[in-house]
Residue, then its C-alpha position, 0 to 999 in steps of 0.5 A: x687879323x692873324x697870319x702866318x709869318x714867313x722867314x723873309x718877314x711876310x706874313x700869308x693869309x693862308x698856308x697851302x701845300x702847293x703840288x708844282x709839276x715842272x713839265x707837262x709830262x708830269x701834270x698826271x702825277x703831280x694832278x692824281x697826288x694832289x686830288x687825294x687831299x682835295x677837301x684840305x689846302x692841296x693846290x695844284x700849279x705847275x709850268x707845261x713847258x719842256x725847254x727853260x724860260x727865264x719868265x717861267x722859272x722867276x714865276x715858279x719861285x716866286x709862287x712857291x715862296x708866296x706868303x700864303x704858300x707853307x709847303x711845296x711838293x715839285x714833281x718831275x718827270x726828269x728828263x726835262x729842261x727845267x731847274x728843279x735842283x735850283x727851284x727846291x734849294x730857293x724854296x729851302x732856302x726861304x725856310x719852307x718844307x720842300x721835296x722833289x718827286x722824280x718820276x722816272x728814278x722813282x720807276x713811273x706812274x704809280x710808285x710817284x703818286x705814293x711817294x708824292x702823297x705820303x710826304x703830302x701828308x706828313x707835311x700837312x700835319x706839320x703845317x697845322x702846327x705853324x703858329x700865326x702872328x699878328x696882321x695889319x692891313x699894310x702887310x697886305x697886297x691886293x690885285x684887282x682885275x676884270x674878266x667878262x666885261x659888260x657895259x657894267x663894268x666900267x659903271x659899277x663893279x670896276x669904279x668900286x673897286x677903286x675906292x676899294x683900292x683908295x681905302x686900302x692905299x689910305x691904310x698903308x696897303x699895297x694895291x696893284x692893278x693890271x693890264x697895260x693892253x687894256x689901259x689903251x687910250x688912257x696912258x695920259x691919265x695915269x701919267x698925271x697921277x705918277x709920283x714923278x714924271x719919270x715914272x709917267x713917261x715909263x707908264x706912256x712907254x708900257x702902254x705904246x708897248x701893248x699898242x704896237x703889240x696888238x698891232x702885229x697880232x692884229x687882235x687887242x683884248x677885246x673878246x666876242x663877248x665884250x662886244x655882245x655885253x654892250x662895249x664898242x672898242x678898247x678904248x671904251x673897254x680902257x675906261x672902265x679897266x683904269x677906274x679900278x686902279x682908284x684916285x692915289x698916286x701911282x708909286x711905280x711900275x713893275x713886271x711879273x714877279x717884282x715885289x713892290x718894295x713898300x705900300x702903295x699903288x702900283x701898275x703891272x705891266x704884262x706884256x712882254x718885252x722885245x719882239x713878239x715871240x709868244x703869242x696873245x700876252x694874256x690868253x686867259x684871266x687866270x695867267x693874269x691872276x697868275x702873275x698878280x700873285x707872283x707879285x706878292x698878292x696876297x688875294x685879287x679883286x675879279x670884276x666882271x659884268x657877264x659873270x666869270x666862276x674863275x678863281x685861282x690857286x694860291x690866293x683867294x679871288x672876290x668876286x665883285x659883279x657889275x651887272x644886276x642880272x648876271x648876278x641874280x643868275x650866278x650868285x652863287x659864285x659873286x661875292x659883292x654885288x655892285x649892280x645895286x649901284x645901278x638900281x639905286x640901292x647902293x652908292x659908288x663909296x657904300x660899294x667900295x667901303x663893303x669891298x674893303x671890308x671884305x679884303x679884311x674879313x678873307x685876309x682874316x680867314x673868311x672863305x670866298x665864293x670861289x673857295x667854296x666851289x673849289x676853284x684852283x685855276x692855273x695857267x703859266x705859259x713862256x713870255x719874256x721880260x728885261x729888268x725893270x728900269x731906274x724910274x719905275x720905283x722911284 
């Protein structure tokens, strides 16, 4: 494999201009700069909200410094509350190309979006020329999550997807799976497997965490169509989610934008800490994605038994399909089918080694599904998190 190596020693997958809008008053512009090179690696990111949040900004840095990131255009309305002046120096900072579109100093919409669009341009003849370094597997972080559950998914795609993960940590990866209110019921487990019982009683205490959080929502995750797709409770639901996260040990917990220190397998939890304020956790599979990559996630494995066309800004997606059916209809936008598993074409281990070996062939320059069709999804909303604690990186 060939990367790209940044300044802080690791090496991206891909080299994307990120277009990053600070408030949703600027959404419009920072949309209309990035649609002008929407057949080259312009990706469009960005948080909607206008009063600051820790969360958010710890988000925004860590994508605009991600590995596959080589350029970063931030556009600003400039009035908002947002940190604009720290964002861009962070990102100089990380020896990266950077300029800040203000909107309103600039005199609005139209002269933003030129302005915006000559530095997009210059800049990616720049970034054509980076030089590419040589890549291992254990420079690699991968997330892995599922969307559109089915009764599949725990039988097939998802299990699959773990011994995809076994292979990767076996070769000195980083693996990460989430998501800690859809590992309910199954927090004894993982417990059993963590590399210290420290680290197991905070992996306990996450989970209880998501429990009494969907306990005051009144509403876990679990979707209308989970049930329709043959599953009966989140616990069922939990099963299938904890087979992805494979048979190695589990070397620590983290938070959304914590960076694993070294190879291994790690559990993210993603729901916030201290009193519900904000809301549903996860409203949607891309904020999930969203935070996998502000781990350092240099791609994410998406399995889904309903079938999902999802994919993401940043990081590549691979889509593995649980269901046989679902993929004949949505072939287009899978990349594995695991629903062979089913019908007695392939075997649980066969699945798991052709995952592995496409985590190899994209992070080599292999286009995925979701590439192809051009999905760029993002979503950031407000949570809030504390540190993590001394024995979740053990």
């Amino acid at each position: 494999m060939q990367g790209y190596r940044r300044s802080d020693g690791r090496k991206g997958i891909r080299n994307v201009l990120v277009v990053a809008y600070l408030v949703e008053c600027a959404h419009h512009v920072a949309r209309e700069i990035a649609a002008a090179f929407r057949q080259q690696e312009v990706h469009l990111i960005g948080f909607p909200g206008c009063f600051p949040n820790a969360y958010a900004s710890r988000i925004m840095r860590q994508l605009c410094t991600h590995p596959n990131v080589g350029g970063v255009l931030l556009v600003s309305l400039g009035c908002e509350s947002f940190d604009r002046r720290g964002l861009e120096a962070s990102i100089r900072d990380s020896g990266r190309p950077v300029q800040t579109v203000v909107i309103q100093e600039l005199g609005g919409t139209r002269p933003a979006i030129e302005a915006g669009a000559q530095w997009v341009g210059r800049t990616l003849e720049m970034l054509a020329s980076v030089p590419l370094a040589p890549m291992q597997i254990s420079d690699l972080v991968v997330g892995t999550i599922c969307g559109g559950s089915d009764a599949t998914s725990g039988l097939t795609a998802n299990p699959a997807a773990g011994r995809a993960f076994d292979l990767l940590v076996d070769a000195g990866a980083t693996a990460i799976f989430e998501e800690t209110g859809e590992l309910i019921g199954c927090e004894q487990f993982m417990a059993e497997r963590c590399a210290t019982p420290a680290l197991g009683r905070e992996v306990v205490a996450s989970v209880a965490k998501a429990e009494r959080y969907y306990r005051t929502l009144g509403h876990s995750s679990f979707a209308p169509g989970n049930a329709e797709g043959g599953l009966t409770t989140i616990e069922e639901k939990s099963l299938g989610a904890y087979s992805k996260s494979g048979r190695s040990v589990i070397s620590g917990l983290i938070k959304p934008g914590d960076v694993p220190p070294r190879g291994g397998l790690y559990l993210l939890d993603v729901v916030p800490d201290g009193e519900v304020r904000f809301g549903f956790p996860n409203i949607s599979d891309n904020a999930e994605i969203v935070e996998l990559i502000a781990c350092g996630a240099h791609l994410i494995l998406f399995t889904t038994g309903r079938g999902s066309v999802v994919g993401s800004a940043i990081s590549p997606v691979i889509k593995i399909c649980a269901n046989p059916d679902t993929y004949r209809r949505m072939a287009e936008d899978m990349d594995v089918d695991a629903g062979r598993i089913l019908e007695g074409r392939a075997t649980l281990d066969e699945v798991g080694r052709e995952i592995f070996e496409l985590v190899v062939a994209v992070a080599s320059g292999r286009r995925t599904a979701s590439e192809r069709l051009g999905h760029r999804e993002f979503i950031l909303t407000y949570k809030a998190f504390e540190p993590l604690g001394p024995d979740c990186l053990p």
